[in-house]
VMD Tcl script that draws the C-alpha trace (Angstrom):
set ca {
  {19.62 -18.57 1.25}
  {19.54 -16.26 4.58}
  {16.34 -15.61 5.59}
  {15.11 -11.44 5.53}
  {14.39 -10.81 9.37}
  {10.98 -8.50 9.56}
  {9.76 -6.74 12.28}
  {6.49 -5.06 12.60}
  {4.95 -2.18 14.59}
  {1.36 -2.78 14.57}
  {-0.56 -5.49 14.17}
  {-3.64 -4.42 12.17}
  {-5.14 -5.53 8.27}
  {-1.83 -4.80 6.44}
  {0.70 -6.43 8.42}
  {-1.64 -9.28 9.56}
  {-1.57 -9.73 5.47}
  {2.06 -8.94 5.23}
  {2.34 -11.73 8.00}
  {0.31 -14.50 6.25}
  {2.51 -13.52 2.83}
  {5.38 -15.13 4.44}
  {3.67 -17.88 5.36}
  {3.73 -18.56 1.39}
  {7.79 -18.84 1.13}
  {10.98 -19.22 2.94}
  {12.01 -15.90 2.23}
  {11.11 -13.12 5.07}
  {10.77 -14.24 8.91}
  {8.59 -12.16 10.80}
  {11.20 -12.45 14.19}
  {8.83 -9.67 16.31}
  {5.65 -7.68 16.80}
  {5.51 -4.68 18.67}
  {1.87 -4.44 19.82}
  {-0.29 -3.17 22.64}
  {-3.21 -5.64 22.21}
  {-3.63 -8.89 23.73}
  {-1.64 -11.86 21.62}
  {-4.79 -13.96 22.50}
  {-6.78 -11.58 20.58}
  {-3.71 -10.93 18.05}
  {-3.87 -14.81 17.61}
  {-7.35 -15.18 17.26}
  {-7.67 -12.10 14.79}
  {-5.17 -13.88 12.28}
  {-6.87 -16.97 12.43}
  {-10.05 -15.89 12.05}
  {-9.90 -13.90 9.08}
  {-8.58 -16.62 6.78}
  {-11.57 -18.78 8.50}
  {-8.82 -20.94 10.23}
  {-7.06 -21.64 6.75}
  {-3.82 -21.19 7.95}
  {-1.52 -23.13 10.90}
  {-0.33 -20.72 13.38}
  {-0.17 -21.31 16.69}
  {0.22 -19.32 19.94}
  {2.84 -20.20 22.39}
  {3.06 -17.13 25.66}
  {4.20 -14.82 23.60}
  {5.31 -16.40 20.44}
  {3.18 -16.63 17.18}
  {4.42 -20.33 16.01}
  {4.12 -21.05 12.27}
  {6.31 -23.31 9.77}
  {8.30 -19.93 9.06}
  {9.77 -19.74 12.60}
  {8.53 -17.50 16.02}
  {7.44 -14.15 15.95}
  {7.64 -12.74 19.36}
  {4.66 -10.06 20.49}
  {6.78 -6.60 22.37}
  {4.65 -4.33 23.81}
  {5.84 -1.23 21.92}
  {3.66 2.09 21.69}
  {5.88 4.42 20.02}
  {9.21 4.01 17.91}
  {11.98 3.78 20.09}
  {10.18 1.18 22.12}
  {10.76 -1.64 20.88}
  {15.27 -2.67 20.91}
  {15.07 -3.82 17.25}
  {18.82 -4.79 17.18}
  {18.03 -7.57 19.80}
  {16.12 -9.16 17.27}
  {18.65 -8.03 14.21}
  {15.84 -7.25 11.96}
  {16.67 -6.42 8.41}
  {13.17 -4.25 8.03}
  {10.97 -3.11 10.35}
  {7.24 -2.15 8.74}
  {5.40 0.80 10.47}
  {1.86 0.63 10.18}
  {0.59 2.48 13.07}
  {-0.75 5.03 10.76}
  {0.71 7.28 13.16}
  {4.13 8.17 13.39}
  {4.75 9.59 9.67}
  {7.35 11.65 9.98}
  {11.45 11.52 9.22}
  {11.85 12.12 13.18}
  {9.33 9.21 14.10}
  {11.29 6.80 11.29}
  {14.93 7.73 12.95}
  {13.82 6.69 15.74}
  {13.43 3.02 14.94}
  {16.99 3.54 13.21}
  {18.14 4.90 16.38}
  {16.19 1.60 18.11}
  {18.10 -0.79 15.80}
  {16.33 -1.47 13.07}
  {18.58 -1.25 10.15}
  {15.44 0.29 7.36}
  {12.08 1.38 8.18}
  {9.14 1.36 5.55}
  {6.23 2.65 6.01}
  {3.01 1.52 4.95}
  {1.82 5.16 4.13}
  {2.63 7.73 3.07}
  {5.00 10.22 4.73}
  {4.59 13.56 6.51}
  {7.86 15.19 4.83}
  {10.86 13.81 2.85}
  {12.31 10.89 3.17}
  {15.10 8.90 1.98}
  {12.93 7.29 -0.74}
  {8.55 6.39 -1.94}
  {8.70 3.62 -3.52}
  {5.75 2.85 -6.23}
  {6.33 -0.61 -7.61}
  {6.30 -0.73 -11.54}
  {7.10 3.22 -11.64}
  {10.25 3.84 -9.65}
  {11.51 0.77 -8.08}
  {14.64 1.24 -10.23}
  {15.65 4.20 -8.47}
  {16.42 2.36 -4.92}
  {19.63 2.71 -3.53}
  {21.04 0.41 -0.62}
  {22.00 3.54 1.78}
  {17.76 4.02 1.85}
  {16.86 3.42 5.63}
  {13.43 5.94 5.49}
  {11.69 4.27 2.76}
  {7.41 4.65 2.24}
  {5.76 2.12 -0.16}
  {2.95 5.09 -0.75}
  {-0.52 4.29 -0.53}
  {-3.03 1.92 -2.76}
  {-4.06 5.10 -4.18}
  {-0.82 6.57 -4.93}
  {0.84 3.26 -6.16}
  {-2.95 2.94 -8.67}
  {-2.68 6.47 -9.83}
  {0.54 6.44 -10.49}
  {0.98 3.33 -12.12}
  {-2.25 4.08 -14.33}
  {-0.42 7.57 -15.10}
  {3.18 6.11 -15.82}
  {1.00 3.96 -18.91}
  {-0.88 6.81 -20.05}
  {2.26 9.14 -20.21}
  {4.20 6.97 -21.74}
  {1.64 6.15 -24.11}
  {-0.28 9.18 -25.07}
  {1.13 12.17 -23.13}
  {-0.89 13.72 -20.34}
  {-1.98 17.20 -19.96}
  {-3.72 16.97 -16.97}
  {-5.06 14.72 -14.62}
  {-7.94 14.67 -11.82}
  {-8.68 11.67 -9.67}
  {-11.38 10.44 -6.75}
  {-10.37 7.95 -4.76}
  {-13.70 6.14 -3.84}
  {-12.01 4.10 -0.60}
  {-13.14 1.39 1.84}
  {-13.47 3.30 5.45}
  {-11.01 3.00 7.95}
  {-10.14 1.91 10.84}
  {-9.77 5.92 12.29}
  {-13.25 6.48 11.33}
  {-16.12 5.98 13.88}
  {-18.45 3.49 13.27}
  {-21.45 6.13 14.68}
  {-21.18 10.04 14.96}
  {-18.61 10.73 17.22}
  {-17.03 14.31 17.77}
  {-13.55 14.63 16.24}
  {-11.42 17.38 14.93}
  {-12.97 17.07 11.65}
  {-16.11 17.96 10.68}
  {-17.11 15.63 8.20}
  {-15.13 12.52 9.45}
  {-17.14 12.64 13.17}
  {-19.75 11.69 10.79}
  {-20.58 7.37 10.89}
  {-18.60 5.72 8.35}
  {-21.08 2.61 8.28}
  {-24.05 5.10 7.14}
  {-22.46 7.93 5.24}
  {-20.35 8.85 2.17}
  {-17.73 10.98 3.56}
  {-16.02 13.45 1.54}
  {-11.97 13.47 2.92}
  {-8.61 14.61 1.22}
  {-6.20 12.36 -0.27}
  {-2.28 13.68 -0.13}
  {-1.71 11.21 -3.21}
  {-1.79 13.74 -5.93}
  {1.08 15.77 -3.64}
  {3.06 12.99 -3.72}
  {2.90 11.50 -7.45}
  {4.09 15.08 -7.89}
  {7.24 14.45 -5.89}
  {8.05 10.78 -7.54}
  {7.10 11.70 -10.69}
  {8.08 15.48 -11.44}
  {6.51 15.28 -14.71}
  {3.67 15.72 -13.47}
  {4.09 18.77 -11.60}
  {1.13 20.86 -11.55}
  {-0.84 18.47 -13.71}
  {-2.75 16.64 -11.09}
  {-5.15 17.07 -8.22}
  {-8.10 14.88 -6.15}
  {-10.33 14.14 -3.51}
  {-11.46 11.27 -1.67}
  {-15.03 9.78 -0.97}
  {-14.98 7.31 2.19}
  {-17.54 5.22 1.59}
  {-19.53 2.52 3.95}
  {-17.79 -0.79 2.74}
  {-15.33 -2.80 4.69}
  {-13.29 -4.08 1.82}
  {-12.50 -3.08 -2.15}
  {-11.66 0.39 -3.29}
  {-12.03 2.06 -6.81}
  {-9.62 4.70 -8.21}
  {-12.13 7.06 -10.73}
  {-9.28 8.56 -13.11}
  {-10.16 11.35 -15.15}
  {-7.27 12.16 -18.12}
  {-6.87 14.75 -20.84}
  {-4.50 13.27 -23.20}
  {-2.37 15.47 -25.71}
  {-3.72 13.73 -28.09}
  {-7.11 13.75 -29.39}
  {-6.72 10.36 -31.50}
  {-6.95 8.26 -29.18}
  {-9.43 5.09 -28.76}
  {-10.80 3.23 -25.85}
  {-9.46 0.27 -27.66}
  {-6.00 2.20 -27.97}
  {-6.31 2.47 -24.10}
  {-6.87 -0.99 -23.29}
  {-4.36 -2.27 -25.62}
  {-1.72 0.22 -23.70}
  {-2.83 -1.71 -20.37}
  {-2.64 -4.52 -21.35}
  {0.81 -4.14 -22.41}
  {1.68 -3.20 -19.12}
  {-0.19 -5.85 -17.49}
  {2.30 -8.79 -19.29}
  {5.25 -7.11 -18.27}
  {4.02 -6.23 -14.61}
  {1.87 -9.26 -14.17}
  {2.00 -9.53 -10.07}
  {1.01 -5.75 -10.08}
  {-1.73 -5.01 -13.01}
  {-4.55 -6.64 -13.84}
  {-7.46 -6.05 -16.81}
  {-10.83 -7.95 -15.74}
  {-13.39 -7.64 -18.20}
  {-16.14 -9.24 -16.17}
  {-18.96 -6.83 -14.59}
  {-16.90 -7.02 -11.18}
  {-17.92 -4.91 -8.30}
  {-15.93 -3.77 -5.28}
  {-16.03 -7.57 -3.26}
  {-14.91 -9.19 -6.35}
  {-11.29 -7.68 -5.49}
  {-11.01 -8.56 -1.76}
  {-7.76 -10.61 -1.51}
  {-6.82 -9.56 -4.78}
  {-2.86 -8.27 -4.44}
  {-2.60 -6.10 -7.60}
  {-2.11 -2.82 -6.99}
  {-4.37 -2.02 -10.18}
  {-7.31 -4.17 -11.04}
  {-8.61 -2.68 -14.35}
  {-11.93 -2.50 -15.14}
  {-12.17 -3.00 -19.27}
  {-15.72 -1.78 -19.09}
  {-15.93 1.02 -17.72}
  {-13.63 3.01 -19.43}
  {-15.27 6.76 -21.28}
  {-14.04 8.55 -24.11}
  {-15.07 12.42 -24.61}
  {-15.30 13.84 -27.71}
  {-12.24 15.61 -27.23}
  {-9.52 14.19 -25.24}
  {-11.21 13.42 -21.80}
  {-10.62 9.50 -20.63}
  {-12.30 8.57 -17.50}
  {-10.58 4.97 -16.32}
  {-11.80 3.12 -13.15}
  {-9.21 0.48 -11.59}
  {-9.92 -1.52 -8.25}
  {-7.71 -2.62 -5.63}
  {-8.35 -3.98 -2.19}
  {-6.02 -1.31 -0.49}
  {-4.76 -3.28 2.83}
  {-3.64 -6.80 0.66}
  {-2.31 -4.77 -2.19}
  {-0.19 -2.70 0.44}
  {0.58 -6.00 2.09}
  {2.07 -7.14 -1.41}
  {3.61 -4.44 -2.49}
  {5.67 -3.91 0.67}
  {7.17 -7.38 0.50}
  {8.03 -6.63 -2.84}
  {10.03 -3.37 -1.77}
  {11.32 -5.74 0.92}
  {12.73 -7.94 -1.86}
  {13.93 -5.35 -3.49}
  {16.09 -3.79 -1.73}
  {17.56 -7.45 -0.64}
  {18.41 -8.05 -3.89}
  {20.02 -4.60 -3.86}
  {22.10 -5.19 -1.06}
  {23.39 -9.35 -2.05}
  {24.13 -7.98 -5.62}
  {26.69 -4.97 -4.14}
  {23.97 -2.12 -5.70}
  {23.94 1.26 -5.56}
  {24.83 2.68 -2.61}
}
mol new
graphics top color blue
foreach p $ca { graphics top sphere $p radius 0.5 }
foreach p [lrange $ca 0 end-1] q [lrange $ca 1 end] { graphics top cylinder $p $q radius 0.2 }
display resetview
């Protein structure tokens, strides 16, 4: 089988885990990496975070592994980089930067036959794709695709069960989240009142667009869900706090966590139900995009269900994304829909 060519803009958490992914198969090739840091330091960053577990190897300006060269471009911006010299299949954007249907064309424009983003967008697109909610709906004339957030894929996912199961009136989440890497590390003036504040001491209020999105995948929920986000000071392991009101007042915690677990055997690489006391290291390196916690799940009187789920937001993006990549292969070998 023909290998999937991958190219990457950016060389940070997710697509240093998106890199190490296809280390596991012969599937995707990571051919380039357009970059503006050092490869010695790219080098030593990949290595070093898996404690030297895996065998990669830096030749000038190649990374070197058993799934063929990857070579480092210095690209700031899309456009830079002349994709179609490489003939890349995908190209991953995970600047965090360039958001936007303009931005995307550009690597289009550059070569690159789709673009997915590792975020979510600024405006429309050809196509967000959440993983076990909409993956169905992918058509093989998509080149602007976004595989959401780890927020956005938990939330919906977690809402996609409970709809399906119970019927949702309304919904309210807080995405408690690792910080960032756009976050200082001590006060530091920025636009933003609140995020100049030092993400290693503080919990940081911030916004989270997910709710505006799952709205636009999922138009059932239109005007049934809103949130906020709390940046707190942890490198690693994030926790979705879900807050439902079901149509119906019958329901159980027990009916809950039978409805998960449902959806956990068909979507087994995507949902998991932990019933140990975990905590948020406990999911580092964990690829689900939903890690339910069977414990901590409240029932109202009424019809209020508060749910918390984990996820390690970088390696679940990382998975995810190689899933869409997959995906859409299949798509395109099988003769899908254009």
């Amino acid at each position: 089988m023909k290998k999937i060519r991958l190219g990457l803009m950016g060389f940070g958490e997710i697509p240093r885990h998106i890199y190490r992914l296809c280390l596991e198969d012969n599937l995707i090739e990571v051919v380039a990496i357009s970059e503006i840091g050092k490869p010695e330091i790219l080098h030593y960053l990949l290595v070093a975070e898996t404690k030297g577990s895996i065998d990669v190897q830096l030749d000038g300006n190649f990374l070197v592994s058993k799934n063929g060269k990857a070579r480092f471009v210095h690209g700031i911006e899309p456009g830079d980089v002349p994709w179609d010299i490489f003939n890349v299949d995908f190209i991953v954007d995970s600047t965090g930067k360039y958001k936007s249907m303009s931005d995307m064309q550009r690597h289009i424009n550059a070569g690159a036959k789709k673009v997915i983003l590792s975020n979510l967008p600024n405006d429309k697109i050809d196509r967000i794709v959440i993983m076990g909610v909409n993956e169905h709906t992918i058509k093989t004339s998509d080149k602007l695709i976004s595989a959401g957030s780890a927020t956005t894929n938990a939330t919906a996912i977690m809402l996609k069960i409970f709809e399906e199961n119970f019927g949702v009136d309304y919904a309210m989440l807080t995405t408690v989240h690792s910080y960032t890497s756009d976050q200082p590390l001590r006060d530091k003036a920025s636009d933003d009142y609140r995020r100049s504040r030092s993400a290693a001491e503080n919990i940081i209020p911030n916004e989270t667009p997910s709710p505006y999105w799952i709205q636009k995948i999922m138009p059932e929920f239109k005007g049934k869900i809103a949130g906020t986000a709390l940046n707190v000071p942890v490198p690693n392991g994030s926790l979705l706090d879900l807050t439902t009101v079901f149509k119906n007042s019958n329901i159980s915690i027990n009916d809950i966590n039978i409805a998960i677990e449902k959806a956990s055997k068909k979507l087994p690489d995507i949902i998991q139900v932990e019933d140990d006391p975990i905590v948020s290291t406990d999911v580092i390196d964990n690829r689900h995009s939903v890690v339910y916690d069977k414990r901590a799940t409240m029932h109202s009187p009424i019809r209020m269900v508060k749910t918390l789920t984990w996820y390690h937001a970088a390696m679940a993006m990382a998975a995810r994304i190689i899933d869409i990549i997959l995906a859409y292969n299949k798509l395109s070998t099988k003769g899908g829909v254009k």
